[in-house]
C-alpha positions as CSV (number, residue, x, y, z in Angstrom):
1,X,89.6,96.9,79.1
2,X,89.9,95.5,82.8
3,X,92.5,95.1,84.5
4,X,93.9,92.4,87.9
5,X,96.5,93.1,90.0
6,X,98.3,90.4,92.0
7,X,100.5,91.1,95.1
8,X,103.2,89.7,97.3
9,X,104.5,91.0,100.0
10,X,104.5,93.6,102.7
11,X,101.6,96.0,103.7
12,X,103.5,98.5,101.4
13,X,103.2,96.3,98.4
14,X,99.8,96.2,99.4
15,X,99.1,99.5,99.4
16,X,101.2,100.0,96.0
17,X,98.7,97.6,94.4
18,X,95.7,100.2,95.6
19,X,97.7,103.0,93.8
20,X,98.4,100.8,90.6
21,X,94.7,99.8,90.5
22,X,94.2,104.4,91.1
23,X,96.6,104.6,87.9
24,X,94.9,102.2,85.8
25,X,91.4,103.5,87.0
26,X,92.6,106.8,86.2
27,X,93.5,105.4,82.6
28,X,90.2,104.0,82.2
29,X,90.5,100.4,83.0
30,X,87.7,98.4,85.0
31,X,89.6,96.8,88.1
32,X,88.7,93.2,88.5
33,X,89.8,90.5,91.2
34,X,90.4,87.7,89.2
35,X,92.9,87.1,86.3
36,X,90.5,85.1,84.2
37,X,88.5,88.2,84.2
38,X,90.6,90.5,82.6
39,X,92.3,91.9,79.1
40,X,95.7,92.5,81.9
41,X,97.6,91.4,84.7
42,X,99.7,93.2,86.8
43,X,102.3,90.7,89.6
44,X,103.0,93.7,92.2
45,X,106.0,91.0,93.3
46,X,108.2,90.4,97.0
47,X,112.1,89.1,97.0
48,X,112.5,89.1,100.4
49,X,111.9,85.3,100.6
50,X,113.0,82.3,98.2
51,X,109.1,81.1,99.1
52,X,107.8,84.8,97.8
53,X,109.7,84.3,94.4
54,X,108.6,80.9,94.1
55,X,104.7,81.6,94.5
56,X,105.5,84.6,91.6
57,X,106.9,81.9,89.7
58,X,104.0,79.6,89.9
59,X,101.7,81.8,89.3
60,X,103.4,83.4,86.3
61,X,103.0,79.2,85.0
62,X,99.2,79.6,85.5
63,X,98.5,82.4,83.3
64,X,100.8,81.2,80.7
65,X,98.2,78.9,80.5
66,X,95.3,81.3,80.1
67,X,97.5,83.0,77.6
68,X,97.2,80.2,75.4
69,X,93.1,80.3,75.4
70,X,93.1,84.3,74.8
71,X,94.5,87.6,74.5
72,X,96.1,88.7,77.8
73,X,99.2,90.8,78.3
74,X,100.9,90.2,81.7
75,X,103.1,92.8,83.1
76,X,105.7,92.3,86.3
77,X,106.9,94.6,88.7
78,X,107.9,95.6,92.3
79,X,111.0,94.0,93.6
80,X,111.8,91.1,92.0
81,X,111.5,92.7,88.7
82,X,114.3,94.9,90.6
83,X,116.6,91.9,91.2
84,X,115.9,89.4,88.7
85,X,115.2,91.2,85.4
86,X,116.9,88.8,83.3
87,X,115.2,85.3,84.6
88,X,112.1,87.2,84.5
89,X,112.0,87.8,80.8
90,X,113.1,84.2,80.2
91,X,109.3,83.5,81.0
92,X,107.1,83.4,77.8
93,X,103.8,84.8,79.9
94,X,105.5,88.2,80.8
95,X,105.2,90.7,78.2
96,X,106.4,93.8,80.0
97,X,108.3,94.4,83.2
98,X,108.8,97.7,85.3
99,X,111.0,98.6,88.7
100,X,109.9,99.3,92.2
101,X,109.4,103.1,91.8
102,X,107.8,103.9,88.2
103,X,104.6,102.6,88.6
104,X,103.2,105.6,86.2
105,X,104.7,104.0,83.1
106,X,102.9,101.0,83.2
107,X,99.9,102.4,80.6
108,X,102.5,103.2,78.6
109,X,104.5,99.7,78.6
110,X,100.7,97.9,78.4
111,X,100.2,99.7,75.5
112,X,103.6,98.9,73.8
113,X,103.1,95.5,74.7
114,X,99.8,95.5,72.9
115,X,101.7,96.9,69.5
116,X,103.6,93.6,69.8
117,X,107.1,95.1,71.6
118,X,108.2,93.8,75.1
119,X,109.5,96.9,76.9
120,X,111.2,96.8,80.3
121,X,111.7,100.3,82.4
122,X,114.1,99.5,85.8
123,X,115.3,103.0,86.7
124,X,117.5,103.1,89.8
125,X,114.7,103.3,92.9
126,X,115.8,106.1,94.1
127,X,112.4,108.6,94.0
128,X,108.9,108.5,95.5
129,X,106.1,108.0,93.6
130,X,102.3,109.6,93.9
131,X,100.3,107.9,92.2
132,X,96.1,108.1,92.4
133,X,94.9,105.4,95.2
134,X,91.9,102.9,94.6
135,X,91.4,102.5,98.0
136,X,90.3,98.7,98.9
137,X,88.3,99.9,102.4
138,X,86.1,102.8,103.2
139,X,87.5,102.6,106.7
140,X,91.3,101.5,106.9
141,X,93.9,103.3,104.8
142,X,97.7,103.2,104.0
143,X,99.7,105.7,103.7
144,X,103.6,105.7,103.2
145,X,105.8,107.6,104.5
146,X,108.6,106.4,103.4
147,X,110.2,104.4,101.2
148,X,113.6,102.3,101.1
149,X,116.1,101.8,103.4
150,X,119.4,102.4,104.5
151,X,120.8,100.4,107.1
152,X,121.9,97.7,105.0
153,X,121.0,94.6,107.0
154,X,123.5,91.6,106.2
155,X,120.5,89.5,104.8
156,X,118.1,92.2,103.6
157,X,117.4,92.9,99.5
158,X,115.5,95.5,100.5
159,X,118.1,98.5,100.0
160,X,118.7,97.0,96.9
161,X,115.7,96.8,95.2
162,X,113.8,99.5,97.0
163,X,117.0,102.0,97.2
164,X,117.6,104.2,100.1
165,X,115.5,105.9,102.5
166,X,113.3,108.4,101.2
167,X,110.8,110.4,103.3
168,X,107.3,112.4,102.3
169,X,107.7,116.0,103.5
170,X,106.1,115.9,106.4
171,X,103.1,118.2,105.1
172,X,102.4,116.3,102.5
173,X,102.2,113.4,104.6
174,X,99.7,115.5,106.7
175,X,97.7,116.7,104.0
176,X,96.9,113.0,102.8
177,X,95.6,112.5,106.4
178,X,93.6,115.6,106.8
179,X,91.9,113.9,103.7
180,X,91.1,110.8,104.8
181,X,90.0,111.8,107.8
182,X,87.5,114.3,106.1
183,X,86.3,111.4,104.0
184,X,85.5,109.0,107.4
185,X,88.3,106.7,108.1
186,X,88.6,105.1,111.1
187,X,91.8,103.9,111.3
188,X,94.8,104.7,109.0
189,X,98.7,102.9,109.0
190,X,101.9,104.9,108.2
191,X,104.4,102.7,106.2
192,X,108.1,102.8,106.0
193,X,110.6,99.9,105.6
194,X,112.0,101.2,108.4
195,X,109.0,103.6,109.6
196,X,110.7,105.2,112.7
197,X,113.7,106.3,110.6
198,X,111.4,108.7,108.9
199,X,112.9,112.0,108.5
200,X,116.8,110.8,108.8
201,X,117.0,112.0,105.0
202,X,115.4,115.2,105.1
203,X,118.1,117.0,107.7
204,X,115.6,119.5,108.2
205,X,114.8,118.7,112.1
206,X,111.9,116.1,110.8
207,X,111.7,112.5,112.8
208,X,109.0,110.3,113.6
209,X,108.4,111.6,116.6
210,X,107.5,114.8,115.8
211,X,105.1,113.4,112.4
212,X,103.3,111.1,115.6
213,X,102.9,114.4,117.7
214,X,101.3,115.8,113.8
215,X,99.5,112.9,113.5
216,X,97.8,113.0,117.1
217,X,96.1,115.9,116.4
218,X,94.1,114.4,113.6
219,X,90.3,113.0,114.0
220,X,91.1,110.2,113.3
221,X,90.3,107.5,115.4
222,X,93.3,105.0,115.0
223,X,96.3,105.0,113.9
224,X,99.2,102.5,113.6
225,X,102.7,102.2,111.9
226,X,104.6,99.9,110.5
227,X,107.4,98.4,110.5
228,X,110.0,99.3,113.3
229,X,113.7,99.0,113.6
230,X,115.2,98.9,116.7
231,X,118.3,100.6,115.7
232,X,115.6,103.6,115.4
233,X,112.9,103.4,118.2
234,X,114.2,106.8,120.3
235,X,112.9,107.6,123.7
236,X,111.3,110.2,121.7
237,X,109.2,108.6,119.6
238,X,107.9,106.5,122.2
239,X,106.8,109.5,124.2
240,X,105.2,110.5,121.4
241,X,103.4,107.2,121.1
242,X,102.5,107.0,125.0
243,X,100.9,110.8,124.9
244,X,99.1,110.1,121.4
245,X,95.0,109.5,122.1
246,X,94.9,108.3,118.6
247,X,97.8,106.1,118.5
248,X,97.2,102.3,119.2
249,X,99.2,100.1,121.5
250,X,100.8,98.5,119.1
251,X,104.6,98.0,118.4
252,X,106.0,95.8,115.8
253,X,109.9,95.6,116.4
254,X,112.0,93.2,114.8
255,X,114.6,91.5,116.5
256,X,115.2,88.7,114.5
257,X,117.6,87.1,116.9
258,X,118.3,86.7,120.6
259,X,122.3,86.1,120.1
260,X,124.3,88.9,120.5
261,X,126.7,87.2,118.0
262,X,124.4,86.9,115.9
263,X,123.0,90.6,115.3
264,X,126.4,91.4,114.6
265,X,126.9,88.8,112.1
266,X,123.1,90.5,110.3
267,X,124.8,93.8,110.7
268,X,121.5,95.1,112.7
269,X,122.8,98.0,114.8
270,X,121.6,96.8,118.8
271,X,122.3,94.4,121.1
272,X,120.1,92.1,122.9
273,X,120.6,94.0,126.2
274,X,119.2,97.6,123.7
275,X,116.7,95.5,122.6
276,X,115.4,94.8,126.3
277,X,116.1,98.2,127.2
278,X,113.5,99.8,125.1
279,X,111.1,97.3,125.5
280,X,111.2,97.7,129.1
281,X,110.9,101.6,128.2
282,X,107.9,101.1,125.9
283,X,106.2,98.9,128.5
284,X,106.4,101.5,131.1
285,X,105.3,104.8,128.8
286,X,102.5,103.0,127.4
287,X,100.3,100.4,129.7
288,X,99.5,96.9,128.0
289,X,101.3,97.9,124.7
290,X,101.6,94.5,123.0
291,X,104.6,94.5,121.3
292,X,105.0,92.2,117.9
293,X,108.0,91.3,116.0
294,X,110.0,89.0,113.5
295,X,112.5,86.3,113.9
296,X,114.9,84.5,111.0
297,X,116.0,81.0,112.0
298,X,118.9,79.5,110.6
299,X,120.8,82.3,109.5
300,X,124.7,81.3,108.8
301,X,126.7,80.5,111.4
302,X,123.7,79.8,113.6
303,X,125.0,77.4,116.3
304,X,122.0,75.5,118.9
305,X,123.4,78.0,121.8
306,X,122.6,81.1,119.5
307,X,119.3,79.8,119.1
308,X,118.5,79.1,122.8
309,X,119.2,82.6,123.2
310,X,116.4,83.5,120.6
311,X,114.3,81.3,122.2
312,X,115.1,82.9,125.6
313,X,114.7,86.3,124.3
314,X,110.8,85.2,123.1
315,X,109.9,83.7,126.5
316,X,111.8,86.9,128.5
317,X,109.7,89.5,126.7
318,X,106.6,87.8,126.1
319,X,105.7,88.8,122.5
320,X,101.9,88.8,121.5
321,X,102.9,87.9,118.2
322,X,106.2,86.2,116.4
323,X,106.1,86.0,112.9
324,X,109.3,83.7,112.2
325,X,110.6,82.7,108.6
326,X,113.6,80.8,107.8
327,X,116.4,82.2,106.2
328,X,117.3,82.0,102.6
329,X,119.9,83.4,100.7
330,X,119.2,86.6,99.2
331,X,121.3,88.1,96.3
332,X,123.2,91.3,96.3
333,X,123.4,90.8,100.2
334,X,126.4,90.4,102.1
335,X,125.4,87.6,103.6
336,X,124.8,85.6,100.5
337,X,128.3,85.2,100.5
338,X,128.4,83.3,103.8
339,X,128.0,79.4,103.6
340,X,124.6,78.7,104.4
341,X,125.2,76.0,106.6
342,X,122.1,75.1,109.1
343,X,120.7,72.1,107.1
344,X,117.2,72.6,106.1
345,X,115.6,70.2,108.4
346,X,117.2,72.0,111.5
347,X,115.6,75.3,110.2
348,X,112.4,73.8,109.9
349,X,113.1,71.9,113.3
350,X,113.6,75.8,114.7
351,X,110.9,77.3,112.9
352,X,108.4,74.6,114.9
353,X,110.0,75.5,118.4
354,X,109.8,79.1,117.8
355,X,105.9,78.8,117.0
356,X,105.6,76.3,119.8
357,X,106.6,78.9,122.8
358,X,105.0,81.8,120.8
359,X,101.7,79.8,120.6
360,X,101.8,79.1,124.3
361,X,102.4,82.8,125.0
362,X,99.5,83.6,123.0
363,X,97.4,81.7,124.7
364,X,98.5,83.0,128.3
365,X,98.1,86.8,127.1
366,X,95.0,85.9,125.4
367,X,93.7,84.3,128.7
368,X,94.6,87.7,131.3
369,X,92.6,89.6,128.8
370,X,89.3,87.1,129.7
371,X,86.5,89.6,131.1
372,X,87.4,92.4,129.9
373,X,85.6,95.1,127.3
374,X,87.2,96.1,124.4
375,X,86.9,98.3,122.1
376,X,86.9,96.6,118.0
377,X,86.8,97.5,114.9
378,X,84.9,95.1,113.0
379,X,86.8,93.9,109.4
380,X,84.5,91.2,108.1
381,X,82.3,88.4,108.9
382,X,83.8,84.7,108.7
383,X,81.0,83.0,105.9
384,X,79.6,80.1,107.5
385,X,81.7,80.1,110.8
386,X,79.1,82.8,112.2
387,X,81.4,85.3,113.4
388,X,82.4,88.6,112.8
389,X,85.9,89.6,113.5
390,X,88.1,92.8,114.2
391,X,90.9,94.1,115.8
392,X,91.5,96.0,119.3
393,X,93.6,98.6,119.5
394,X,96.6,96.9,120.9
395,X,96.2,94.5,117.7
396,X,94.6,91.2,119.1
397,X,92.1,89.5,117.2
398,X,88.4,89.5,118.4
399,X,85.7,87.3,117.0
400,X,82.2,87.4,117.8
401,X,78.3,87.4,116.7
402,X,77.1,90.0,115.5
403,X,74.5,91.6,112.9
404,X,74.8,92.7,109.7
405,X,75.9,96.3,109.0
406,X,78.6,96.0,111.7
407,X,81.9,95.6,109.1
408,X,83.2,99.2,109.3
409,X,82.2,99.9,112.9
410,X,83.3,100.2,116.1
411,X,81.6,97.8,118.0
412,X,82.2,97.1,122.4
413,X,82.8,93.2,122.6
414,X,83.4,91.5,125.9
415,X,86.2,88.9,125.9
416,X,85.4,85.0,127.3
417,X,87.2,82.8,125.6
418,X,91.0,82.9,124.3
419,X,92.7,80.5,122.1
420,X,96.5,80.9,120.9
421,X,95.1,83.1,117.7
422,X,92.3,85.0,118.6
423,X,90.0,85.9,121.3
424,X,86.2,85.2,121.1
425,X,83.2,87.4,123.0
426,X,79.8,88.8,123.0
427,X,79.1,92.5,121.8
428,X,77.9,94.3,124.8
429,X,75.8,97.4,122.9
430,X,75.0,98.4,119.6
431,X,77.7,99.4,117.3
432,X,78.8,102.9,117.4
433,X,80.3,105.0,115.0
């Protein structure tokens, strides 16, 4: 039997899919990568966008119609199984849906679906899960250190469907690491929803701080975290971040919006002038950190003043990277109840604007880094393009020439030419390991 898992979502999505793909390896199923290849079909599925329901949707459409050629049982899960249980099992293709956190029952439900019943298993996400991994790199690894949230963002589904926060002991967060460091791995990213309010559960002294302090003293050459709150980010922690050898320069702090009226009306714990403040504090503890971090456009009661103070915010810190959405409804949020009155075409309208001044920023970061060397680890090589690419440590882009056996490697490349989305150079010595 082989098995496909789809996915949507965020990097811990991603790395459930690795440990659905363990489970069903463990249960003796051949992974494959495409649907059309396989006896089952697993949709690890996102609701924190309309535009990540409607891609399930389509693609739940698609393999209805390879249903219809053959046998094929097709089972949905993760967080919009969560939140939209009923609509989901209005669709003829799915024959089996389970929650966000019970992943293990799912060769149980295939093989209930296969004796012709259509089970569905939502417990209330309110547990961790550890599950066998099929790792997707001999390099770069996941691992979570939490799951769920519980700050309860105005526009967030996250608590919701992923329940509150719920943090790994810290030693057997350590004890994963110890492992993949023993097996080679260059660079590894610690997950949370809300990854610097690790430890707020456990009231046993544990924070985030103190795991990155752990973490440091790994051999392991890399390692990053993901995603950040600011409600969360301590002067702490980013000690702990500055003094870490291992710990890259990279930040990923969502904002979301520049209008102090605003972040009260999305319920996000800070103000624009605490959101400054520890920027300002990360960019003196740790030298050329590039700090990343998401904006929602068009959230109710967004007026063209609140949004000039968004754009404002973007152009007075200087972000290396915006990742902006626009907002949509979500249900079971507080703010679903607000009228959701920006029109569409002014969201779009700010969407553009916002990626205007962040690609021009880009570009003028990109450019001070001309000349320099630095240090990347190589990801893949861009077929018929010519180019390898990789990452830096502070999370820029590099793409350059190189020769084969470099994917996996750290490899010196000197910067000469920027553009808004990468950085392109020459390697300057052999790869080294």
């Amino acid at each position: 039997m082989k098995a496909c898992v789809l996915t949507w979502g965020c990097q811990l999505n991603e790395h459930r899919s690795e440990e659905i793909e363990g489970l069903l390896q463990a249960a003796g199923y051949e992974i494959v990568s495409r649907p059309e290849e396989a006896d089952v079909v697993i949709l690890n599925t996102c609701m924190v966008r309309q535009r990540a329901e409607d891609k399930v949707i389509g693609r739940l459409g698609e393999l209805w119609h390879l249903k219809k050629l053959r046998p094929l049982v097709i089972g949905v899960g993760g967080c919009m199984s969560q939140g939209r249980k009923e609509e989901l099992l209005r669709y003829p293709a799915v024959d089996f849906v389970f929650g966000s956190a019970n992943a293990s029952e799912i060769p149980g439900l295939i093989e209930r679906a296969m004796r012709g019943e259509r089970p569905v298993s939502l417990p209330r996400p309110d547990r961790m899960e550890r599950l066998p991994v099929r790792r997707r790199s001999p390099y770069q690894a996941y691992v979570t250190i939490a799951e769920g949230c519980s700050h309860s963002c105005a526009y967030c589904i996250v608590p919701f469907v992923r329940g509150p926060l719920r943090s790994r002991p810290m030693g057997e967060v350590l004890a994963e690491l110890r492992e993949l460091a023993a097996q080679g791995y260059k660079e590894v990213t610690l997950l949370g929803q809300n990854v610097d309010a690790y430890g707020l559960d456990l009231r046993d002294g544990t924070d985030f701080a103190s795991l990155l302090r752990e973490v440091a003293k790994l051999p392991i050459p890399r390692i990053r975290f993901t995603s950040s709150h600011p409600a969360y980010m301590t002067p702490e922690t980013i000690a702990a971040i500055a003094e870490g050898p291992n710990i890259c320069e990279h930040v990923h702090l969502a904002v979301q919006s520049g209008s102090d009226r605003i972040l009260r009306a999305m319920r996000r714990g800070y103000t624009r002038e605490r959101f400054l403040r520890i920027v300002e504090a990360l960019r003196a503890a740790i030298p050329g950190v590039n700090i990343t971090t998401d904006i929602i456009v068009g959230f109710p009661g967004e007026t063209e003043e609140d949004f000039e103070q968004t754009l404002y915010l973007i152009r007075e810190v200087g972000f290396g990277t915006v990742y902006v959405a626009m907002y949509s409804p979500r249900p079971y949020t507080p703010a679903a109840t607000l009228p959701d009155d920006v029109p569409p075409a002014e969201k779009k309208s700010r969407l553009e604007a916002v990626l205007e001044v962040t690609r021009r920023i880009a570009q003028e970061i990109n450019e001070r880094k001309l000349g320099k060397v630095e240090e990347v680890l190589v990801e893949g090589y861009l077929q018929g393009k010519g180019f390898y690419y990789g990452k830096t440590r502070d999370m820029r882009t590099v793409l350059f020439p190189g020769e084969e056996g470099m994917v996996g490697n750290f490899v010196l490349v000197k910067l000469e030419r920027a553009t808004p989305g990468a950085i392109y150079g020459e390697p300057v010595k052999e790869p080294v390991a």
